[in-house]
N, CA, C and O atoms as CSV, one atom per row, in Angstrom:
chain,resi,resn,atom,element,x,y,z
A,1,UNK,N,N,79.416,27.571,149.639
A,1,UNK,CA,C,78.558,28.308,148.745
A,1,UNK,C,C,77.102,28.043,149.121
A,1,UNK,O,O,76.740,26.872,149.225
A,2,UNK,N,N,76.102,29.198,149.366
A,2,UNK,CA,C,74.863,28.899,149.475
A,2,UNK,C,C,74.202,29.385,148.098
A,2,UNK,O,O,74.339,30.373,147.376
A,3,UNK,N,N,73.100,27.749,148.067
A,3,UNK,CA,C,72.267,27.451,147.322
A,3,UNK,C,C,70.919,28.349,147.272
A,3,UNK,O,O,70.120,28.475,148.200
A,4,UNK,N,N,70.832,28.988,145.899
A,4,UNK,CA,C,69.058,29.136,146.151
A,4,UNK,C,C,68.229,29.304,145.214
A,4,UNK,O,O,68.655,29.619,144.103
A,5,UNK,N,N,66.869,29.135,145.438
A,5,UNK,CA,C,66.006,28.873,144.102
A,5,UNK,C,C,65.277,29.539,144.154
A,5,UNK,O,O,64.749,29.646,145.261
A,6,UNK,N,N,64.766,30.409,143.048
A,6,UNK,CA,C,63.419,31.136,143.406
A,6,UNK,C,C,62.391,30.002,143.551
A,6,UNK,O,O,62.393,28.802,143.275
A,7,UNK,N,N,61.400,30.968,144.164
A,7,UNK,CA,C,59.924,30.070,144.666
A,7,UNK,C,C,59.006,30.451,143.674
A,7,UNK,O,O,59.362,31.503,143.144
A,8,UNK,N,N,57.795,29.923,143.151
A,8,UNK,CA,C,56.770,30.063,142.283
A,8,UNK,C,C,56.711,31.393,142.123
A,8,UNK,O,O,56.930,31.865,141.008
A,9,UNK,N,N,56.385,32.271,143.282
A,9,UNK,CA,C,55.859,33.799,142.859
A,9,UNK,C,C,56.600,34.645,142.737
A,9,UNK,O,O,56.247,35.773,142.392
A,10,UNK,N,N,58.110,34.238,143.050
A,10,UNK,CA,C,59.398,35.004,142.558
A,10,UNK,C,C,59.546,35.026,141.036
A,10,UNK,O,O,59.662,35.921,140.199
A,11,UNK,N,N,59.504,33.911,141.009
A,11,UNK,CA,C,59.681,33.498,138.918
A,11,UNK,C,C,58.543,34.047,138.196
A,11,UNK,O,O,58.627,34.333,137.001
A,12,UNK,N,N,57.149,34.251,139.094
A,12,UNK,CA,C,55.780,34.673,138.019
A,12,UNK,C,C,56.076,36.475,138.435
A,12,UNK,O,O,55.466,37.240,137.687
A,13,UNK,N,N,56.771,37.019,139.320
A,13,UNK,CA,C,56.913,38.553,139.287
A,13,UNK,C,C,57.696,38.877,138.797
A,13,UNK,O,O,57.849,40.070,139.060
A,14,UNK,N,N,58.756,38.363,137.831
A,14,UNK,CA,C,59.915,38.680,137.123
A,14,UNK,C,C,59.445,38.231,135.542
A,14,UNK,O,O,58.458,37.613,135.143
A,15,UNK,N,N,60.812,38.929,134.708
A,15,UNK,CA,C,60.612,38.463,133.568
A,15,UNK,C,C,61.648,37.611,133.472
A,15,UNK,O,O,62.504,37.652,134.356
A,16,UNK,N,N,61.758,36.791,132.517
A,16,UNK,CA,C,62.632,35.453,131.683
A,16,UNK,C,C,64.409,36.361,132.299
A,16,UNK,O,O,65.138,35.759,133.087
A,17,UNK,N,N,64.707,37.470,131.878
A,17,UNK,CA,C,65.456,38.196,131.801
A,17,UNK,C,C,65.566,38.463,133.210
A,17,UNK,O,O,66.656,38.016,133.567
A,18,UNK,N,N,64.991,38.951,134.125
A,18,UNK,CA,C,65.543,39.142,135.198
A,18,UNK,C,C,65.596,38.374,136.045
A,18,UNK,O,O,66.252,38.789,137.000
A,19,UNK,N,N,64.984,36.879,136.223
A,19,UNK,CA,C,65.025,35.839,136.674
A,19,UNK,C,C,66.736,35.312,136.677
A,19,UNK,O,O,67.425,34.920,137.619
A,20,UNK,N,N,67.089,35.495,135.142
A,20,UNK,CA,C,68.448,34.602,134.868
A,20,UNK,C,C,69.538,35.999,135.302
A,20,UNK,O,O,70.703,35.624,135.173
A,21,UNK,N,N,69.462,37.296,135.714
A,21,UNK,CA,C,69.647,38.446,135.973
A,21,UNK,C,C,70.001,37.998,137.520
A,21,UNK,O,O,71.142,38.068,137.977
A,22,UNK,N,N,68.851,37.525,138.264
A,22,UNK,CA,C,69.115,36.739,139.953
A,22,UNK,C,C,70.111,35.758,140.066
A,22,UNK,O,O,70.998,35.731,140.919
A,23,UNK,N,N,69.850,34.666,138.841
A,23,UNK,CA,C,70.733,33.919,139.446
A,23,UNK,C,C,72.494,33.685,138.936
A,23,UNK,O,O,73.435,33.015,139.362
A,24,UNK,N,N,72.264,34.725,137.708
A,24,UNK,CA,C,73.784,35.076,138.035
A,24,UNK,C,C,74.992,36.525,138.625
A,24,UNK,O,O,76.114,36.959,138.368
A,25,UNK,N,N,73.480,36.886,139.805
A,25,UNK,CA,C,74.048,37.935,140.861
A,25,UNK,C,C,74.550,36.658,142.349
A,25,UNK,O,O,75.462,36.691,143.175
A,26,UNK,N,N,73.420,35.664,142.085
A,26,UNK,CA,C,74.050,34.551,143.225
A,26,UNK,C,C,74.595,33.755,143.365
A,26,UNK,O,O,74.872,33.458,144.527
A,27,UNK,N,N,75.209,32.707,141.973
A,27,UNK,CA,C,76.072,32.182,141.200
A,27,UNK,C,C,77.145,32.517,140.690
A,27,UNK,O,O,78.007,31.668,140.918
A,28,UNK,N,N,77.731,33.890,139.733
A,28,UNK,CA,C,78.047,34.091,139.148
A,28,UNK,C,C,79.246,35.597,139.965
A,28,UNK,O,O,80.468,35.741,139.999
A,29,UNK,N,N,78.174,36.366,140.449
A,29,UNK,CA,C,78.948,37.490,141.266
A,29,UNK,C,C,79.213,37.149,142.259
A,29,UNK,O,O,80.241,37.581,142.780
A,30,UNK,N,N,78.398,36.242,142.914
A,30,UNK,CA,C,78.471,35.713,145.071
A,30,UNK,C,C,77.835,37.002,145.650
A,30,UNK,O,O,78.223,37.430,146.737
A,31,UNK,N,N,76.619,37.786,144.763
A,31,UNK,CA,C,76.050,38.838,145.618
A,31,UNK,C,C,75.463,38.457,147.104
A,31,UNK,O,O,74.682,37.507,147.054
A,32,UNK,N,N,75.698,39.057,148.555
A,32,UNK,CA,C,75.301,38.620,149.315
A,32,UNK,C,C,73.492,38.587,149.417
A,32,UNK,O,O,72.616,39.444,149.304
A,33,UNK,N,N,73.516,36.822,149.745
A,33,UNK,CA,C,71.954,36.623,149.906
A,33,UNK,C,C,70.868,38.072,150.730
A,33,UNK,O,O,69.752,38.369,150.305
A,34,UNK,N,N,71.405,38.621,151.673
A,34,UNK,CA,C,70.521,39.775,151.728
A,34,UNK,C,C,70.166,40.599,151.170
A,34,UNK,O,O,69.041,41.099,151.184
A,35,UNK,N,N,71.380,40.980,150.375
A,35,UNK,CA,C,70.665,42.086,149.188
A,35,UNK,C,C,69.668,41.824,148.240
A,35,UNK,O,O,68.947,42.735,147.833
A,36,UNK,N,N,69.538,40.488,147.785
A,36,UNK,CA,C,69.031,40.208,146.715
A,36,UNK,C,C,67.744,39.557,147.545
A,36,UNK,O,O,66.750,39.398,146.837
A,37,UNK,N,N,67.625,39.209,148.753
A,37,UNK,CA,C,66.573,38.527,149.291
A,37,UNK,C,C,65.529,40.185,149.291
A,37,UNK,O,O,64.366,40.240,148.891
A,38,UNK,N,N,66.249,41.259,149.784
A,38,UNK,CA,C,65.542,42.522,149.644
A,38,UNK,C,C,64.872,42.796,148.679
A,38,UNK,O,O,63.654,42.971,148.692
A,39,UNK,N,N,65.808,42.885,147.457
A,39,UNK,CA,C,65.459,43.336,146.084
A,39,UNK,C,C,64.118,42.240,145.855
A,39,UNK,O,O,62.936,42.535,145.680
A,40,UNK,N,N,64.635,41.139,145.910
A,40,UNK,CA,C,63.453,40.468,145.556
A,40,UNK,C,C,62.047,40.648,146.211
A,40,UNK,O,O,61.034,40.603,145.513
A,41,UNK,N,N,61.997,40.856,147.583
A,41,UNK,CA,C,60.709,41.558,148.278
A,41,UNK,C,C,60.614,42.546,147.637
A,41,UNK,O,O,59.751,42.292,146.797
A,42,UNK,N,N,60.940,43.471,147.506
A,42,UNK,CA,C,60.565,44.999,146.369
A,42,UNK,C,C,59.900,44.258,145.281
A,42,UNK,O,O,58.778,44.539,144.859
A,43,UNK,N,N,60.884,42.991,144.706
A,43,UNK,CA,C,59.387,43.289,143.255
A,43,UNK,C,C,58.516,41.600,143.397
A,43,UNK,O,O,57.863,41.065,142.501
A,44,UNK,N,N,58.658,41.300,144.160
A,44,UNK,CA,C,57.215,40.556,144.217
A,44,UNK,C,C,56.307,41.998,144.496
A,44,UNK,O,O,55.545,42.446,143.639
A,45,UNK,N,N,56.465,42.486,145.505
A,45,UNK,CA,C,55.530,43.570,146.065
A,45,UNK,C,C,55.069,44.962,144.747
A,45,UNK,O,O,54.074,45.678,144.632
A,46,UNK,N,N,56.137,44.854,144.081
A,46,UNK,CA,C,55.818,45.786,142.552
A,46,UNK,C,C,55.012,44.600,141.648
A,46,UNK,O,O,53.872,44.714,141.200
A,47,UNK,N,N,55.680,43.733,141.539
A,47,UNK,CA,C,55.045,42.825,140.289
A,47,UNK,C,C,53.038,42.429,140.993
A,47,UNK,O,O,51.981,42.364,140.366
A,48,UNK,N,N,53.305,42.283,142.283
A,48,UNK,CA,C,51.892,42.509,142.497
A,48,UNK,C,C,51.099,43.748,142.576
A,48,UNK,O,O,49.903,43.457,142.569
A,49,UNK,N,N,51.271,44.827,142.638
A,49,UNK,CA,C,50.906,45.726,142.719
A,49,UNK,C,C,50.661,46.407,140.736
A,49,UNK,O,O,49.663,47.080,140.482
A,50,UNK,N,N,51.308,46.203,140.036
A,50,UNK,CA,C,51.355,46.983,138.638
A,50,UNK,C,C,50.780,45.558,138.089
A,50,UNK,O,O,50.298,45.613,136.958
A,51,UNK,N,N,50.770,44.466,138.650
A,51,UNK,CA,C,49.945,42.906,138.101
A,51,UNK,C,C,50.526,42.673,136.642
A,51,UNK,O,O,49.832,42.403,135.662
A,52,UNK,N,N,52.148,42.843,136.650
A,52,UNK,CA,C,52.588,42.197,135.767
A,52,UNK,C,C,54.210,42.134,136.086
A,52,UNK,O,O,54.751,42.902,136.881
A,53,UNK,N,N,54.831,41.212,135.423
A,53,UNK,CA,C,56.361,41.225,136.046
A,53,UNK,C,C,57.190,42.098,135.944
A,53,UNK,O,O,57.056,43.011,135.130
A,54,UNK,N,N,58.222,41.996,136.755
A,54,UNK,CA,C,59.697,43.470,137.074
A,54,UNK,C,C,60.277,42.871,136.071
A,54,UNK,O,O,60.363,41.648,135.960
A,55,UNK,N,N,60.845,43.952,135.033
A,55,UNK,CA,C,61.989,43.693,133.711
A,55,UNK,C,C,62.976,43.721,134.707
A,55,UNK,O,O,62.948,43.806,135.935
A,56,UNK,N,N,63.847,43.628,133.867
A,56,UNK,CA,C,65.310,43.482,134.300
A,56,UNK,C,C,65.795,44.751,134.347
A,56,UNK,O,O,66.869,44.912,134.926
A,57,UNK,N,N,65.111,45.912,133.752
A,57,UNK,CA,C,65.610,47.210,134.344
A,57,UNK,C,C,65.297,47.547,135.290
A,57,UNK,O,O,66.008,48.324,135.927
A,58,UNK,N,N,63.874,47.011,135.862
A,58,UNK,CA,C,63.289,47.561,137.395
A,58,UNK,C,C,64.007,46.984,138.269
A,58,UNK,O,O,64.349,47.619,139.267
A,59,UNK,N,N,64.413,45.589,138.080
A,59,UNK,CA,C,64.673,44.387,138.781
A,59,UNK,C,C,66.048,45.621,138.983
A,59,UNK,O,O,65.946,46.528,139.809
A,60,UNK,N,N,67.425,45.438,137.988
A,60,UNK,CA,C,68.474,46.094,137.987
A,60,UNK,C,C,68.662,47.721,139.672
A,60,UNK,O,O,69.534,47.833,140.534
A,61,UNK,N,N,67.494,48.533,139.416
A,61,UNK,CA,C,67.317,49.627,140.026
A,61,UNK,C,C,66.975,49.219,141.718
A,61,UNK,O,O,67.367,49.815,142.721
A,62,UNK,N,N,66.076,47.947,141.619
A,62,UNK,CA,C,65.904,47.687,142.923
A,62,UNK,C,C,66.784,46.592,143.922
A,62,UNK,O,O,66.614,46.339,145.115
A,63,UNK,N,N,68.004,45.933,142.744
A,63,UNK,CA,C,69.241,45.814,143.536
A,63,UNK,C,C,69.999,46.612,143.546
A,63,UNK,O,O,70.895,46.278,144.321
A,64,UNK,N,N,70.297,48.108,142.843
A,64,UNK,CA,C,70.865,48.603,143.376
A,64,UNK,C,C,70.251,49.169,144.705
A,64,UNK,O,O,70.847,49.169,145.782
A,65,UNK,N,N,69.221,49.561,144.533
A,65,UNK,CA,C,69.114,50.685,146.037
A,65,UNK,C,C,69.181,49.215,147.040
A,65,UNK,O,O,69.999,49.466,147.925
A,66,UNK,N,N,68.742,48.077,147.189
A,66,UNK,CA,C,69.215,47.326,147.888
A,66,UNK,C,C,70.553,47.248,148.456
A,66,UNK,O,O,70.935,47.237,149.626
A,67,UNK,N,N,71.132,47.200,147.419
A,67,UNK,CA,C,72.790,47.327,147.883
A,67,UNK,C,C,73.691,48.653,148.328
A,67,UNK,O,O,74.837,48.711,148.775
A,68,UNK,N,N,72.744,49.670,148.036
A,68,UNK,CA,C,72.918,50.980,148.595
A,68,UNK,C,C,72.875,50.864,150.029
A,68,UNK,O,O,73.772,51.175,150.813
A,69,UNK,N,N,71.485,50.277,150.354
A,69,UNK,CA,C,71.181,50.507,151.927
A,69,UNK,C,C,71.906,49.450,152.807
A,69,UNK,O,O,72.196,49.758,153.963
A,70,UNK,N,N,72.244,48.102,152.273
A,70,UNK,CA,C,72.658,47.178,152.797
A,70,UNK,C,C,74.234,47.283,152.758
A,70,UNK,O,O,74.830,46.945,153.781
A,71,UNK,N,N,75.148,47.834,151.388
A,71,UNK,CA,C,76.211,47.873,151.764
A,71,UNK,C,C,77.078,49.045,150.921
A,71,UNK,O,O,77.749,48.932,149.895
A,72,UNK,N,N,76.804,50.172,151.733
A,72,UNK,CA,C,77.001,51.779,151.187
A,72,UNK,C,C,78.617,51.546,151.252
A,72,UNK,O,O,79.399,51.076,152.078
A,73,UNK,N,N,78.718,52.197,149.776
A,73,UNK,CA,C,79.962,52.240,149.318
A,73,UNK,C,C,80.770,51.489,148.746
A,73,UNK,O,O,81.947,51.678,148.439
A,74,UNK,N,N,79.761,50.168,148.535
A,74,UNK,CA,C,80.371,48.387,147.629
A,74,UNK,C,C,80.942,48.864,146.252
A,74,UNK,O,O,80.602,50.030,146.046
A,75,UNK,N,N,81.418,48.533,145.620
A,75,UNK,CA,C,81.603,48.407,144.261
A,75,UNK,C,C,80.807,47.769,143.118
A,75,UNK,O,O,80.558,46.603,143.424
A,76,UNK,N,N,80.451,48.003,142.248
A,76,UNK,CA,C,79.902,46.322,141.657
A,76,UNK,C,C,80.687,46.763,140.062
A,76,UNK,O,O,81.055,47.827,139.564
A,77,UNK,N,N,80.693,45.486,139.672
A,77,UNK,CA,C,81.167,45.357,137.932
A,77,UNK,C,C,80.435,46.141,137.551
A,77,UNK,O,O,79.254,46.312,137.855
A,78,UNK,N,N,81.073,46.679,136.858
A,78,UNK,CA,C,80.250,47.671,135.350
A,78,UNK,C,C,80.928,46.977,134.054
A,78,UNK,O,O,81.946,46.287,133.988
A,79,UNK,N,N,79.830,47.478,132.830
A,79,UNK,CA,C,79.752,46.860,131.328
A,79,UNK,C,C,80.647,47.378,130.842
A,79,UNK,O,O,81.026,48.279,131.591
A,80,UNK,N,N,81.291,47.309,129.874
A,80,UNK,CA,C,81.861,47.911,128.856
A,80,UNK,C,C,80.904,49.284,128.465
A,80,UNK,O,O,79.686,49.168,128.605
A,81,UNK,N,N,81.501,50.654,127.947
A,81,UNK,CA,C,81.144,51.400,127.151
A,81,UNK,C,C,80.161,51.293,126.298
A,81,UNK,O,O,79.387,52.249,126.250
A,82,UNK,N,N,79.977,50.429,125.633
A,82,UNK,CA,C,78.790,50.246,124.528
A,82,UNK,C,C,77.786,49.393,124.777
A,82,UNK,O,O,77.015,48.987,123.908
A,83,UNK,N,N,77.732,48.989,126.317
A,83,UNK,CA,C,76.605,48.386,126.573
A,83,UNK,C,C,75.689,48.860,126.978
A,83,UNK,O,O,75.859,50.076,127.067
A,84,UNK,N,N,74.288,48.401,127.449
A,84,UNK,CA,C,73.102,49.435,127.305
A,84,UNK,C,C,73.070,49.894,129.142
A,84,UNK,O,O,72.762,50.947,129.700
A,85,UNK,N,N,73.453,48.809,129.576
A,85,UNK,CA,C,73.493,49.726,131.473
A,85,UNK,C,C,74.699,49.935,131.573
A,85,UNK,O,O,75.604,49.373,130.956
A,86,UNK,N,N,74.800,51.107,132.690
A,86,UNK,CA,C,76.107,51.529,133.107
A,86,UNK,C,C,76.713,50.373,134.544
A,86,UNK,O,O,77.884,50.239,134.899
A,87,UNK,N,N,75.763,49.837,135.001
A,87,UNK,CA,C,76.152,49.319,136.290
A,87,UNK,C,C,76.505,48.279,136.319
A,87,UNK,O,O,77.388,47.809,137.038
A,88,UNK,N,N,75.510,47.473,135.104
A,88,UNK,CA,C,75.494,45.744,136.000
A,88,UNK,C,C,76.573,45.298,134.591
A,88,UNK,O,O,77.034,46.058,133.741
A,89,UNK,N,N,76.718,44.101,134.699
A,89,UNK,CA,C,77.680,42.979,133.840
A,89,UNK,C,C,76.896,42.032,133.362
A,89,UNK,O,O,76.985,41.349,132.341
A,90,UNK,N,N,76.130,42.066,134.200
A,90,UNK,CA,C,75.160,40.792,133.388
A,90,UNK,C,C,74.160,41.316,132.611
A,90,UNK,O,O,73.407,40.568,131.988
């Protein structure tokens, strides 16, 4: 199993919510470290640019297209019916 931690400006471009959103896509699902090393370049590069942090819905949108380009045609868990996203589990 590989280990990983966000770094200072990973944790200050996210919110509380999509922080704990990362680490149980890398803990919890075993999302491969590239996708999420992607996604995460997308929103440091948003969270600096709009100069405030990626929610967990932006965060959500920019692992998917991550995982679009990196691994077209994956599957991922989806929520139950009455939850508020269609895609993710967490």
């Amino acid at each position: 199993m590989e280990y990983r931690m966000l770094s200072e400006l990973e944790r200050r471009s996210l919110t509380p919510d999509a922080v704990q959103f990362v680490y149980r896509l890398l803990y919890v699902y075993r999302v491969p470290c590239a996708i999420l090393e992607r996604a995460l370049l997308e929103a440091v590069l948003l969270g600096r640019m709009r100069s405030a942090p990626v929610d967990l819905a932006a965060l959500e949108g920019l692992v998917d297209r991550a995982f679009d380009s990196e691994a077209p045609g994956a599957t991922l868990p989806r929520r139950g019916a009455g939850d508020a996203s269609s895609r993710w589990t967490c």
